[in-house]
N, C-alpha and C positions, 0 to 999 in steps of 0.2 A: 531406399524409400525416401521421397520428396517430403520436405516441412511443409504443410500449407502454412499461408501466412499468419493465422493467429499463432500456429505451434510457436514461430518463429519471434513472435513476440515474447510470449510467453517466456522463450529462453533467453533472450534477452534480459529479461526484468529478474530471470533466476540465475542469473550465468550460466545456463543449460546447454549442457555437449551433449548430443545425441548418443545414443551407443553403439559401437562396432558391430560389424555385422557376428564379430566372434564373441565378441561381450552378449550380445542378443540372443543367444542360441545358451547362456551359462541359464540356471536352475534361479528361480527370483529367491531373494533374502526370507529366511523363515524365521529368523536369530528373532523376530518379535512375536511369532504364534506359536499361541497355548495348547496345539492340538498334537497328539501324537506324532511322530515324524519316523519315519524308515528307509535308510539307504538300499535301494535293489539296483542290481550293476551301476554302479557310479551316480546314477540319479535320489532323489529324496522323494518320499510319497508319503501323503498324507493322508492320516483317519479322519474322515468326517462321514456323520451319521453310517458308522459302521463297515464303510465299504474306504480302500485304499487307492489314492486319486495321485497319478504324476503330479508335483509343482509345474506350475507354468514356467516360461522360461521369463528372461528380462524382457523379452522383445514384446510378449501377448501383457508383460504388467504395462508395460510402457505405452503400449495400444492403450489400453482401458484408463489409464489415467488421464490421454486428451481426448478421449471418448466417455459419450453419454451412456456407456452399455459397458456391461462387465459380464461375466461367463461366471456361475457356479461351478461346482467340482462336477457336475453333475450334468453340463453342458447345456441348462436353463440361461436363458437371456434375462439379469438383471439388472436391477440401479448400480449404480458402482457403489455408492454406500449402505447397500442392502447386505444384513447379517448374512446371509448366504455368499456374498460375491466374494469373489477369490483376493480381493483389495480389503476386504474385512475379516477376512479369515487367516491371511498373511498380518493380521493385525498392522496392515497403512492405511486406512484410513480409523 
């Protein structure tokens, strides 16, 4: 997947390494959300509003963070800092 060139600024100004296409496909960091968490076959799923949702991987958090749109557990299109979006609910933003 190509940087367009703001990304590429961006990682400039953060020392930002992209992630491997094998790092991208690992389950994203949950070590900061409050919400239930369950290993089923090697993956981690999350409780929210009742129902148990796959973690996204690094690749789909790493989308949403240079993107204007984020993905609920629930597959509604929101704000990325919207209490619902999977970037607030992994407790990053």
């Amino acid at each position: 997947m190509a940087l367009l060139p703001e990304q590429k600024l961006i990682g400039k100004a953060f020392d930002y390494e992209p992630l491997t296409e094998e790092e991208g496909q690992e389950p994203a960091d949950i070590s900061l959300c409050f919400h239930d968490i369950e290993e089923r076959d090697g993956w981690p799923f999350l409780l929210w509003r009742g129902e148990w949702y796959p973690v996204p991987t690094l690749e789909e958090v790493e989308e949403w963070v240079f993107d204007s749109v984020c993905f609920a557990p629930n597959e509604d299109e929101v704000e990325p800092d919207a209490p619902e979006s999977w970037l607030s609910i992994l407790g990053l933003i």
